[in-house]
C-alpha positions in Angstrom: -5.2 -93.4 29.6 -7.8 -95.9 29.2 -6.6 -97.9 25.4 -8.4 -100.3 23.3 -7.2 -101.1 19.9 -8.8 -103.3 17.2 -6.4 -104.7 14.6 -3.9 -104.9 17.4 -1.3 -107.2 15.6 1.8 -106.4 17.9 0.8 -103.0 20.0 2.4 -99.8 18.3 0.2 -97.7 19.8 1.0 -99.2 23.1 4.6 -99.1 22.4 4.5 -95.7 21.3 2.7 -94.8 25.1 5.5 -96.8 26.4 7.9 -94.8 24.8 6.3 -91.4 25.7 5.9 -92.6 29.3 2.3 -92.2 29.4 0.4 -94.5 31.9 -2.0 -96.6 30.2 -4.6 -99.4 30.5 -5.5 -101.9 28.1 -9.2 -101.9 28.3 -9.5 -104.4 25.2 -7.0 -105.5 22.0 -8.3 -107.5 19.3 -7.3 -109.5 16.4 -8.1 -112.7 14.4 -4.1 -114.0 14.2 -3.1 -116.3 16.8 0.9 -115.6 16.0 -0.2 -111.5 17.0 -1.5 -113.1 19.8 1.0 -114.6 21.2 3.6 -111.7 20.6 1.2 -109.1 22.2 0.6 -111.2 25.4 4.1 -111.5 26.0 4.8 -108.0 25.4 2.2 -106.2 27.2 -0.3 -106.5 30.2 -3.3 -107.8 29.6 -5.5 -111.5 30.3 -7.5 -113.4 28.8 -10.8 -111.6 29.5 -9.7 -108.6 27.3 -8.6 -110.0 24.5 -11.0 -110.5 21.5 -9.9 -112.8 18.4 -13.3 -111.2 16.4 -14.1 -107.4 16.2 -17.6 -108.4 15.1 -17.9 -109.7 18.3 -16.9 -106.8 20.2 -20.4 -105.7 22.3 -19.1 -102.0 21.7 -21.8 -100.6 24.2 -20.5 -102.5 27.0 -17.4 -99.8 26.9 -19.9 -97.2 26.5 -17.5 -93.9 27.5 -15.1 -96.5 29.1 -12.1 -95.5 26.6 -10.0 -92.3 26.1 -8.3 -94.0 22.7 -10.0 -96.3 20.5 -6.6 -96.9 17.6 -7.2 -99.6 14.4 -6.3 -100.2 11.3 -8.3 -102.8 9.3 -6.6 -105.5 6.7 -5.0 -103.2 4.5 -4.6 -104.9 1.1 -7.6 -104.7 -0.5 -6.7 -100.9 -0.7 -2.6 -101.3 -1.2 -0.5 -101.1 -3.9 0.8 -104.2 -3.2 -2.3 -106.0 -2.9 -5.1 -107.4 -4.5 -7.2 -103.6 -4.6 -10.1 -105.0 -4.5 -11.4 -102.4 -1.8 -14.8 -102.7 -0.4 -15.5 -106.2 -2.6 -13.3 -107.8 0.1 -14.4 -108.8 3.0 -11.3 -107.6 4.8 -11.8 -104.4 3.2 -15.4 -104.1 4.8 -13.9 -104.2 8.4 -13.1 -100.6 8.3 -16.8 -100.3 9.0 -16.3 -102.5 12.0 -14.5 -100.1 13.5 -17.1 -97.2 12.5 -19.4 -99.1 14.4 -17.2 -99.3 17.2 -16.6 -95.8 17.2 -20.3 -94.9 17.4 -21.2 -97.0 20.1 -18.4 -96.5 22.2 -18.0 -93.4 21.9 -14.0 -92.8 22.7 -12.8 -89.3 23.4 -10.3 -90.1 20.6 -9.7 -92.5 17.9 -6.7 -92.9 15.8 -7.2 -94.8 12.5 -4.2 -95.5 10.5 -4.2 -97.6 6.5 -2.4 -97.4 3.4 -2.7 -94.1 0.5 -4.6 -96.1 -1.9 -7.8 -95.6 0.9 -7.9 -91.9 -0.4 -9.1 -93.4 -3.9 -12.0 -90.5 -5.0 -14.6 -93.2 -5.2 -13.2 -95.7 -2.4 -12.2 -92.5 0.3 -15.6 -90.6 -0.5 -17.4 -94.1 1.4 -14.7 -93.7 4.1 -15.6 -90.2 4.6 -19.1 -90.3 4.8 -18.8 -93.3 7.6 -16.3 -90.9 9.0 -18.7 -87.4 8.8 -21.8 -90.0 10.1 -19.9 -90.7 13.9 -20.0 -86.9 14.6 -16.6 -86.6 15.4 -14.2 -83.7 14.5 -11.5 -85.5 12.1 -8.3 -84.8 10.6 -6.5 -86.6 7.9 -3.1 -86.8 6.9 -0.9 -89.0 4.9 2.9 -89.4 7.1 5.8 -90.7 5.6 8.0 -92.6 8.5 11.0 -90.9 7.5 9.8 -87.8 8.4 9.7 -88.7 12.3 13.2 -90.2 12.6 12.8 -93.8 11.0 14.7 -94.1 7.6 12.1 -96.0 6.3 9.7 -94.8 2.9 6.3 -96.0 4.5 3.4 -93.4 3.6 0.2 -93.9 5.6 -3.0 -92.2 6.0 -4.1 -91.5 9.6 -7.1 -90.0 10.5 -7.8 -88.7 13.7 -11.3 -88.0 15.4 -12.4 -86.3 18.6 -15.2 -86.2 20.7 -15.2 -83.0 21.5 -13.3 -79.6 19.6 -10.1 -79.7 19.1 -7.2 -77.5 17.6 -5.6 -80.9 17.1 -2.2 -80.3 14.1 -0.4 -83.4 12.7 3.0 -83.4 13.6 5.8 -81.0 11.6 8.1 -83.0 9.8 11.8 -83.5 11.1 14.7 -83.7 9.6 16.5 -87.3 8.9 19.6 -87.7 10.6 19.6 -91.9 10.7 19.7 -94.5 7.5 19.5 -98.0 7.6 23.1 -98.9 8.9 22.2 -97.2 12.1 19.9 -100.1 12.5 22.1 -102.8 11.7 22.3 -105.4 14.1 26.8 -106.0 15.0 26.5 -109.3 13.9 23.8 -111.8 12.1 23.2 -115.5 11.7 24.4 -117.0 8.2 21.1 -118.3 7.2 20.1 -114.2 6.3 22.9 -113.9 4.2 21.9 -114.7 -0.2 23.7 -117.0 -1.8 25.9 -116.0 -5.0 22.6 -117.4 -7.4 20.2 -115.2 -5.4 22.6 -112.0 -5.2 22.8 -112.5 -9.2 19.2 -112.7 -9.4 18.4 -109.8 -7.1 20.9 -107.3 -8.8 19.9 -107.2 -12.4 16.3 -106.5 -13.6 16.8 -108.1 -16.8 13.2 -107.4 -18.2 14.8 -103.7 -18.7 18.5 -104.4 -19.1 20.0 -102.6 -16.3 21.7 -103.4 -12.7 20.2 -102.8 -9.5 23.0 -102.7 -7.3 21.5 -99.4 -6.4 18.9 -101.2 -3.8 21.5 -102.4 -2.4 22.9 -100.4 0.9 19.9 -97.9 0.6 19.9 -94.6 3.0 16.5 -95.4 3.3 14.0 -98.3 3.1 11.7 -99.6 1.0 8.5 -100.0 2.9 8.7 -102.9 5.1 6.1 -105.7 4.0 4.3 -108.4 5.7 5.6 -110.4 2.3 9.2 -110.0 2.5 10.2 -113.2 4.2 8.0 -115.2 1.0 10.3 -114.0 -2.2 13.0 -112.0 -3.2 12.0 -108.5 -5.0 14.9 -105.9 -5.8 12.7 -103.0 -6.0 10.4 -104.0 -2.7 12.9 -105.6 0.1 15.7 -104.2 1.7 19.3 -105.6 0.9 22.3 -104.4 3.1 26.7 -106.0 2.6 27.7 -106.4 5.6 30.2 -107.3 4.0 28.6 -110.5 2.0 25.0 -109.6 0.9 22.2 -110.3 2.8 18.7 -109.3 4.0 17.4 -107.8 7.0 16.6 -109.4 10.0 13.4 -109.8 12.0 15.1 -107.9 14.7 16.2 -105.2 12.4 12.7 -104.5 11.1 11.7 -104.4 14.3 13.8 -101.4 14.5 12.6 -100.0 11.6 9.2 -99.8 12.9 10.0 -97.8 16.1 10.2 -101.2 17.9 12.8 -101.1 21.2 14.8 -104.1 21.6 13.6 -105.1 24.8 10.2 -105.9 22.5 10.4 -109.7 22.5 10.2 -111.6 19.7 8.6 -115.5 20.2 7.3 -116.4 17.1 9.2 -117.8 14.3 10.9 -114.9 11.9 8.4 -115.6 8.9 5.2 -114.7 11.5 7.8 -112.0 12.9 8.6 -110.7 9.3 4.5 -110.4 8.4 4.2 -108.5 11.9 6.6 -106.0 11.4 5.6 -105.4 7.9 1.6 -104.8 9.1 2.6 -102.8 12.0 2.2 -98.9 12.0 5.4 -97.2 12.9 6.0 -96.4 16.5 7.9 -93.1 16.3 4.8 -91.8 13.7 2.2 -92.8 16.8 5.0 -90.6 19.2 4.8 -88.0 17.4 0.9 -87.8 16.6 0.5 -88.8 20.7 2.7 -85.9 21.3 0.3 -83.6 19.2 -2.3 -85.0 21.2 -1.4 -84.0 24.2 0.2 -80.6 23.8 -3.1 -79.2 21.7 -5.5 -81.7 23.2 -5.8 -83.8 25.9 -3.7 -81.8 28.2 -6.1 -79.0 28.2 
């Protein structure tokens, strides 16, 4: 399969192809941070000559028909919850018709683009469906929770998935959870993760509305995994575990919570691992939706 991915940060997709044992080649990545960077070249095969740091500057033409799987998903927080919602007054928010454009003049025989709930905003999703309508493409959209495909994470996402030609393309059924977050818990962890006794204190009341949160702490299943959560402490956001003393989780251990192996290698420092993880799409979703992909489509 002949891959290029905008919005690379650290290869899911590519991950998720590694994982279903499907041969692939990069034919171009892309994106702006140098800490992505520097994870995705050590974790996957690729030089110098295929690497873009600027979608805008991504000659789209030159792969004219030259890619089986075009996969992106622009900045996300000018559309999430968590972010500043600003939607198509930011400029990171106006990416998303980068990749449109890419998509038109490439030409892909699929594309796979993946963002946050808050894109299906009536007035904000009815521009993203009219880019969408405008490339031709048969599409199908979907929002997927993670821990509905095996990760015991609550991480809902929108993917939208376009082909070339027809398709009888069908999201992935859900599956039933059989994991929480202790089966992701790494044996044993350095002290600096652990809270101290103020920050424990702090994290296990919500004293604007009188009541204790010990509850988020030792969840089944995750909050969403953010790129913030190595900046500040927030009960109802991060993820807490006792193992036995209180502490959070580990860059390794979100890892795991996105689908990531632990043969993925880690050689950045753990707040540019933490903000990876947290903008990363969930491998074992991408299994899945590959699998889809090649039982109803691809294969035939």
């Amino acid at each position: 399969m002949r891959l290029a991915t905008v919005f690379s940060g650290i290869g899911a997709i590519e991950h998720a192809l590694e994982k279903s044992n499907i041969n692939y080649e990069i034919v171009f990545a892309c994106d702006e941070d140098k800490y992505c960077k520097q994870t995705y070249f050590a974790n996957y095969k690729i030089d110098e000559s295929r690497w873009y740091d600027d979608i805008q500057k991504i000659d789209g033409k030159k792969y004219l028909h030259n890619v089986d799987l075009l996969v992106g998903g622009s900045p996300c927080q000018s559309f999430s919850a968590a972010g500043n919602k600003k939607g198509f007054d930011d400029d990171r928010g106006n990416l998303f018709f980068e990749f449109i454009r890419l998509v038109n003049e490439i030409k892909p025989r699929i594309f796979i683009f993946e963002n946050v709930k808050g894109l299906l905003k009536k007035d904000t999703f009815k521009i993203v469906e009219d880019a969408f309508k405008s490339t031709g493409y048969t599409y199908y959209k979907q929002v997927l929770n993670a821990k509905d495909y095996g990760i015991p994470q609550n991480r809902q996402r929108l993917f939208i998935v376009g082909f070339l030609y027809n398709s009888s393309f069908e999201f992935p059924a859900k599956i039933p959870l059989t994991l929480s977050i202790k089966d992701f818990l790494l044996n044993e962890t350095e002290e600096k993760y652990y809270l101290s006794e103020k920050m424990i204190d702090y994290i296990s009341y919500d004293r604007e509305n009188n009541y204790a949160l010990d509850k988020n702490i030792d969840k089944e299943v995750a909050h969403t995994i953010l790129a913030t959560c190595s900046k500040m402490h927030r009960s109802t956001e991060d993820n807490y575990v006792a193992t036995p003393k209180v502490r959070r989780l580990t860059p390794r251990e979100c890892l795991r919570l996105m689908g990531f192996s632990d043969d993925f290698k880690i050689v950045v420092s753990d707040a540019q691992m933490y903000k990876q993880a947290g903008n990363s799409i969930v491998v074992n979703v991408l299994v899945y939706i590959l699998k889809s992909i090649y039982e109803k489509t691809y294969a035939d």
